[in-house]
C-alpha positions as CSV (number, residue, x, y, z in Angstrom):
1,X,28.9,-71.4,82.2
2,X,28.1,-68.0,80.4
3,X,29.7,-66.5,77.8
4,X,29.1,-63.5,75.6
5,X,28.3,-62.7,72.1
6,X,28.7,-59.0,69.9
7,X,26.8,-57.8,67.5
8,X,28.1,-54.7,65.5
9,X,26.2,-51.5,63.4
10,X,27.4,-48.7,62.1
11,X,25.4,-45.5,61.2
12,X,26.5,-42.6,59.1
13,X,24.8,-39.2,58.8
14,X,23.8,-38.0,55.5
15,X,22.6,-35.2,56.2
16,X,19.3,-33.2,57.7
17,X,17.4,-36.3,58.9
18,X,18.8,-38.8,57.0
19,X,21.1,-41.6,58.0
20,X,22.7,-45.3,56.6
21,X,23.0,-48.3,58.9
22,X,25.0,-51.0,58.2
23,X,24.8,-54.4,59.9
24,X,27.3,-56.7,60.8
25,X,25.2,-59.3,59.0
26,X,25.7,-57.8,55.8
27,X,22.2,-55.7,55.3
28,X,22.8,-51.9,55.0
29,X,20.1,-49.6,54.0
30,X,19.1,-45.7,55.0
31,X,17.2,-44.7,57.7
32,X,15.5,-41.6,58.9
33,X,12.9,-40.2,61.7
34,X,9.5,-40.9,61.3
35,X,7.8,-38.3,59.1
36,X,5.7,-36.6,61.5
37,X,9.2,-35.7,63.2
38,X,10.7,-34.5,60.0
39,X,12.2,-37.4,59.0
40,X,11.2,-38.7,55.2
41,X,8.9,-41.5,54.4
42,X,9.4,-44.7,52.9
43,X,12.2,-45.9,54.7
44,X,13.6,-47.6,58.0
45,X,13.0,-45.8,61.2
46,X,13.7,-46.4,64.7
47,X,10.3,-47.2,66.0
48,X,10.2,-49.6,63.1
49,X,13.4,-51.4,63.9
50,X,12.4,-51.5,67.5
51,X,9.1,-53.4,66.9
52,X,10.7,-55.2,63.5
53,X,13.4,-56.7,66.1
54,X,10.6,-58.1,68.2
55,X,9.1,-59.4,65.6
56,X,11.6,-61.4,64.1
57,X,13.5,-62.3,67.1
58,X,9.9,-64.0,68.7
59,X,9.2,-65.5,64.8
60,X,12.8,-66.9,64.7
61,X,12.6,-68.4,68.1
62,X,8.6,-69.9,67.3
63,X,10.3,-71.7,64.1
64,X,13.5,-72.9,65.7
65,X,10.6,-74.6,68.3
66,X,8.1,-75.5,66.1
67,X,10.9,-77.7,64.7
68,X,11.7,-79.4,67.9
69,X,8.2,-80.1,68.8
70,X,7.9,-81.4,65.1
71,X,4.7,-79.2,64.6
72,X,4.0,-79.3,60.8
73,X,4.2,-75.9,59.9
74,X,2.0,-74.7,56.6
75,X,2.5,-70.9,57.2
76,X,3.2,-68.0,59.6
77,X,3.0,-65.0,59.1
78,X,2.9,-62.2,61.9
79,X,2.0,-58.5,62.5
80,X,3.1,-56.4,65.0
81,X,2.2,-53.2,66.4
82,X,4.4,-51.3,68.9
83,X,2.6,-48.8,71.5
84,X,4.6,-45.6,72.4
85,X,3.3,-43.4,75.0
86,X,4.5,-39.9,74.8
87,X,5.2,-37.6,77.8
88,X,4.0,-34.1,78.6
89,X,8.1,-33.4,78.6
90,X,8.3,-35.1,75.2
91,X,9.9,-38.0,76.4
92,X,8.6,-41.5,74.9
93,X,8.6,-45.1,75.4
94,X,6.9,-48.0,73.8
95,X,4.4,-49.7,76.5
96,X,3.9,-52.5,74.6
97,X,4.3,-54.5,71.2
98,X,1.5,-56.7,70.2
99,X,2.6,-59.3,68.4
100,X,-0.9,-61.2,66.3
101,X,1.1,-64.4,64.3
102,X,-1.7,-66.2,62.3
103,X,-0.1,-69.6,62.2
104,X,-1.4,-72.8,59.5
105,X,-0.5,-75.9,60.7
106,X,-1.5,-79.5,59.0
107,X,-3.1,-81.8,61.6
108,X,-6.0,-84.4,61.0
109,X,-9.0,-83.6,62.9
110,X,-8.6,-86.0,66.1
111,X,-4.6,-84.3,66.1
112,X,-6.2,-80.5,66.0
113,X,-6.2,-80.2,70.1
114,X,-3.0,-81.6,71.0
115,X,-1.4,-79.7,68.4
116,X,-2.8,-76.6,69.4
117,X,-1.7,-76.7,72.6
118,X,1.6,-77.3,71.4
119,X,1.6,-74.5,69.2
120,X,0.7,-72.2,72.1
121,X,3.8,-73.8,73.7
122,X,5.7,-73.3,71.2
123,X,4.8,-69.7,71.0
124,X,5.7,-69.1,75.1
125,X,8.5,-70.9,75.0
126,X,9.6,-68.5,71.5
127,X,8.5,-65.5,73.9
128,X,10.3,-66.8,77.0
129,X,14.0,-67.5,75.0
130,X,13.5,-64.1,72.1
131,X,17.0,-62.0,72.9
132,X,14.9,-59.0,72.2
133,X,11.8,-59.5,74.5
134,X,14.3,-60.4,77.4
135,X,16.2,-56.7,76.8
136,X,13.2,-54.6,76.8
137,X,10.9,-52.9,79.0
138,X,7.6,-53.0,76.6
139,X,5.3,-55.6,77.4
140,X,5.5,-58.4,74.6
141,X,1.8,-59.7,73.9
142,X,1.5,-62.5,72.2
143,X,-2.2,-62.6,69.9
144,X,-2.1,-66.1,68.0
145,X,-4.7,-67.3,65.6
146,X,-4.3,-70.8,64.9
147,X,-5.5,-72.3,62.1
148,X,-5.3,-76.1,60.4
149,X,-5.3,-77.7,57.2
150,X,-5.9,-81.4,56.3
């Protein structure tokens, strides 16, 4: 059976191109446009949420399974780089988010293949359940480098 589940912000102007978000989670902090936009540098904006929430949403999903496969996790740490394309009428979308996780896993040499592979599984399945890939239109790529110690 389905069921539903809220999540709740709230943003407050501050003024010219400045705003404050805070989270249901707790988190708060100010945001603004992107500088080239005349928004101020050095904090949140949109386009960095949007590509931040991909991120983390597809890392929290990878760890959750790298759990249940019992993958012996070292490290992970991922960049991300969202792609907007903007119209000649100004409007914009991002076309994709390429996500490039370098993951360190401990595995003896004979293990290395088999737990590869389930490292890449891990990694579809995290793509196939993340929230956030599921509600967008970007395409989610998915650029691992997989890496083992002894």
């Amino acid at each position: 059976m389905s069921r539903t589940a809220t999540y709740h912000t709230r943003v407050t102007w501050k003024g010219e191109h400045w705003g404050h978000i805070q989270m249901g989670n707790g988190p708060e902090m100010d945001f603004s446009a992107p500088p080239e936009v005349q928004g101020h540098p050095g904090v949140l904006t949109p386009e960095d949420a949007f590509v931040a929430a991909v991120n983390t949403c597809i890392t929290m999903m990878f760890l959750w399974t790298a759990e249940r496969f019992k993958l012996d996790l070292v490290s992970y740490e991922c960049e991300a780089e969202g792609t907007k394309l903007i119209e000649l009428d100004r409007t914009e979308i991002f076309t994709t988010v390429s996500l490039r996780p370098r993951i360190v896993l401990r595995a003896q040499d004979q293990e290395r293949p088999s737990v590869e592979k389930q490292a890449r599984r891990a990694l579809e399945s995290a793509q196939k359940y993340s929230l956030v890939a599921n509600s967008i239109k970007s395409e989610v790529r998915v650029e691992p480098i997989i890496e083992f110690v002894s």
